[in-house]
C-alpha positions in Angstrom: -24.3 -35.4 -75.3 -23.2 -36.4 -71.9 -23.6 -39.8 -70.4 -24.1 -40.4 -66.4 -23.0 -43.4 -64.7 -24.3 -43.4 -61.2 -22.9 -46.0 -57.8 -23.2 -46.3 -54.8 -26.6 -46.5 -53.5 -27.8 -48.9 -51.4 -29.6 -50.6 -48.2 -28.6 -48.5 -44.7 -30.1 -48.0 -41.2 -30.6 -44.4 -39.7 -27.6 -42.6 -38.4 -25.5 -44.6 -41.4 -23.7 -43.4 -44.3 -22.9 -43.8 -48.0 -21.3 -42.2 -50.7 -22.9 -42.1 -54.1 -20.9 -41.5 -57.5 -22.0 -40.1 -61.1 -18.8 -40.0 -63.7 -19.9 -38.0 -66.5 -18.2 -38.6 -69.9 -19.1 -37.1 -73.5 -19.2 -33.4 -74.5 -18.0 -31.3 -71.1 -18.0 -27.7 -71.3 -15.3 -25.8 -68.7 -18.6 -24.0 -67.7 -20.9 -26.2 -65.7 -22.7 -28.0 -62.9 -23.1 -31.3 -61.3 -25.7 -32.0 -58.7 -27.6 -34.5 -57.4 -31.4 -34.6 -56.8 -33.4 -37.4 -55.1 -37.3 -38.4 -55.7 -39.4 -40.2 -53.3 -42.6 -42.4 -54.2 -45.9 -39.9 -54.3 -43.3 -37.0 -54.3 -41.5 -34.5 -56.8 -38.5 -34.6 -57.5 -36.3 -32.1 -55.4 -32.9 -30.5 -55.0 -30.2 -32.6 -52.7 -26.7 -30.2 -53.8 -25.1 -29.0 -56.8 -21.6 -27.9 -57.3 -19.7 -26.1 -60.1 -16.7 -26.7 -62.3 -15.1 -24.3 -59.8 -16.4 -25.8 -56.5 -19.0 -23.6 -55.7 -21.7 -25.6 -53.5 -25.6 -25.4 -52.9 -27.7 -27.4 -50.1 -30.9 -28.5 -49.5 -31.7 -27.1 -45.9 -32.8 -30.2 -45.0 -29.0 -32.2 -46.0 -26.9 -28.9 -44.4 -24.7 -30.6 -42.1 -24.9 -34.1 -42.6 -24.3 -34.6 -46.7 -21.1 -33.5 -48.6 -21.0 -33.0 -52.5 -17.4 -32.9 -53.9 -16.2 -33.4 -57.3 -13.0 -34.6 -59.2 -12.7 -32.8 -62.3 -10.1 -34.8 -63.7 -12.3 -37.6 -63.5 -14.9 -35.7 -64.7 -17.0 -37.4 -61.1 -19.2 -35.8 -58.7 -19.8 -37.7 -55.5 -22.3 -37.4 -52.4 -21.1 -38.2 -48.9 -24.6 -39.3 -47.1 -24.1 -39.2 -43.1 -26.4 -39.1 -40.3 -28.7 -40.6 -42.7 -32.8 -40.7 -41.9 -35.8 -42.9 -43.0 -37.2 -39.9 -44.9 -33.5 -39.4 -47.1 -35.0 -42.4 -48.7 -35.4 -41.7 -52.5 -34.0 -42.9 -55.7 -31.2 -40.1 -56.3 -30.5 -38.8 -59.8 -27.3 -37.6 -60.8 -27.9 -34.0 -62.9 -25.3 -32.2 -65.2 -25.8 -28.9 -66.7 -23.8 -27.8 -69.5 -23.1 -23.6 -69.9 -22.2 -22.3 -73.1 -23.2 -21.6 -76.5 -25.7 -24.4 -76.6 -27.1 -25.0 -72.8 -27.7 -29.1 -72.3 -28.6 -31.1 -68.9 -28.4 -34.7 -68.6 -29.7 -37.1 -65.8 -28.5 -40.2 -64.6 -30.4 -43.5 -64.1 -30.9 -42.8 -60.9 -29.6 -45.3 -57.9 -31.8 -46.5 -54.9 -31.0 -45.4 -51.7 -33.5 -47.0 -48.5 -32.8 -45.9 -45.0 -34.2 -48.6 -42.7 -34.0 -50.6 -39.7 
């Protein structure tokens, strides 16, 4: 099993920024990938980024330019730089880990609140 501890989210106006944070701990396979997808009241839940183990990256068209997903394999962390954030980035963001290997796994985080507002 792996466990997902998300941070970071928060209270912001438009045109602000945060960084959210999901450290993964338990059974890591060299093969996998970390993303993070968000989920808005009345909507389903949708793709923000992913990235792999070896730093490969995937957007949401609608984040391309203003969010950043990196990761920090020796702390086993995947964050999400928010900038040039907008009313409708407003969601409750889940952290998401997929395992690759002889037995496939995903996990998913608590999820962590993040309102854009004036």
């Amino acid at each position: 099993q792996v466990q997902l501890v998300e941070s970071g989210g928060g209270l912001v106006q438009p045109g602000g920024s945060l960084r959210l944070s999901c450290v993964a701990s338990g059974s890591i396979f060299r093969n996998n990938v970390m993303g993070w997808y968000r989920q808005a009241p009345g909507k389903q839940r949708e793709l923000v980024a992913t990235i792999t183990n070896s730093g490969g990256t995937n957007y949401a068209d609608s984040v391309k330019g203003r969010f950043t997903i990196s990761r920090d394999n020796a702390k086993n962390t995947v964050y999400l730089q928010m900038g040039s954030l907008k009313p409708e980035d407003t969601a409750a963001y889940y952290c998401n880990f997929r395992n690759f290997g002889f037995r496939e796994s995903e996990s998913w985080g608590q999820g962590t609140q993040v309102t854009v507002s004036s």
